[in-house]
Structures are given as C-alpha cells and as structure tokens.
C-alpha positions, 0 to 999 in steps of 0.5 A: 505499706508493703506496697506503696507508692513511696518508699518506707524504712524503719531505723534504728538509733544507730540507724540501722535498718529495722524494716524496709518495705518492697517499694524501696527494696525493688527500687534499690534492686535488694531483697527486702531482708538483705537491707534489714540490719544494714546501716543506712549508710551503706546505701547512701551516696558518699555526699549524703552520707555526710550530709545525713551524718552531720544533720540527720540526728541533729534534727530528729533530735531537735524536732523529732522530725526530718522533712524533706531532706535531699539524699542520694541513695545508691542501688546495688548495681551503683546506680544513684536514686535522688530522693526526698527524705522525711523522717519521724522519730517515735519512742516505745518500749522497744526504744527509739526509732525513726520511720522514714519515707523516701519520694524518688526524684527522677521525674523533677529532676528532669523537670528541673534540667527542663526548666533550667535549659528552658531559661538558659535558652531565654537569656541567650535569645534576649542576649541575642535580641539585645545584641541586634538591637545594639548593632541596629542602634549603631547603624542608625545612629552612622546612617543619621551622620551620613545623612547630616554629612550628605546635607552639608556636602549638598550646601557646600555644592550649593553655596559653590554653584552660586558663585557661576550664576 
C-alpha cells in the first residue's frame, strides 16, 4: 500500500491520522510521519472541511462506509488537489477506524473543463446557425413581398398600357 497508485490513509475516530502511505505524503508534498497524528482537517481545503464535518461520520456511521465523496485536500505549499474519497469503517480491539482511499482528480477535471468547453462552443454555433437561418427566413420572406410587389407594378403598367393600344 506504501506504493500505490492511489492514495491511502488510515483515521482515527476523532480523525486523526493514524497511517498514511508515501502516495499520498509525496503527493501532499509531507513526510510520511509528519501527517501521522494530524487531524485530517488540517489538510482539507475550508469547503471540505465542512463538507466532511457535516457528512463524513454521519455516513460511516450509517453505512459503515464513505464512497466517492468529493474533497479538496490542500498541499503544504497551499496547492488544492481535488480527490474522490472513499472510506471504510473497520472496528477491532484497538477500536474503531476508517481507512480511506483517495483518487486525484486533475486529469477529469480537465476532461470535465474539456468537455464543458466542447458544449458550450456547440450551443454558441447552433445559436449562430439558427441566427442566420432567422436572417435567411427574413430575407426570403422580403424578397417574396418584392416579387408580389414587382408582379402587381407589372399589372398596373400593363393595365395602363392597354388603354394607348
């Protein structure tokens, strides 16, 4: 687990680190023993942290599990990491603990910012399109009241010319 491809802590029940693995330290930018004993709080961003206040022990008391909770975790220079979180809640005679798995996010968030800009450029050229198909709707529909207007101009001139033959 030292070495996987995720990260992976270990909390406390007053959620405090208990293990972290060299995945998440490096990622963190900390030592591994540096995190150990640290409230998890201490590297959540300011909205997870009320976020995983408010639902985190709620949930894993509930259903003994967390999945795919989104949280921001914040490195030591300050830098946020979004990451999907899931958690376990796992009782022994130590007592009661939550081991967690972490998946940064950058990647699908940038896929996300991708696809988002992908769409929004769709709906701004079918707003386009349907723009010129109005101004194209509009000219044809002046050019058919020229055309009737040019037909009865052509009778009035040929009704008048009638009376000098």
């Amino acid at each position: 687990m030292r070495e996987a491809p995720c990260g992976y802590l270990s909390l406390s029940e007053d959620n405090r680190i208990l293990d972290v693995n060299r995945t998440l330290a490096s990622l963190l930018g900390y030592e591994e023993e540096i995190l150990k004993g640290m409230k998890i709080e201490y590297i959540l961003s300011k909205s997870s942290c009320l976020l995983f206040q408010i639902y985190f022990n709620t949930l894993i008391t509930l259903n003994g599990k967390v999945d795919e909770m989104f949280l921001s975790l914040y490195s030591l220079e300050k830098i946020e990491t979004p990451v999907l979180f899931n958690a376990v809640r796992r009782e022994s005679k130590d007592g009661i603990r939550y081991d967690c798995i972490l998946f940064p996010l950058h990647r699908r968030i940038e896929y996300e910012k991708q696809l988002n800009k992908a769409e929004s450029e769709t709906r701004n050229a079918h707003y386009r399109l349907q723009s010129v198909k109005n101004k194209l709707q509009e000219a044809e529909n002046r050019l058919d009241q020229l055309k009737r207007e040019l037909l009865e101009m052509e009778k009035r001139i040929d009704h008048s010319n009638e009376g000098f033959l």
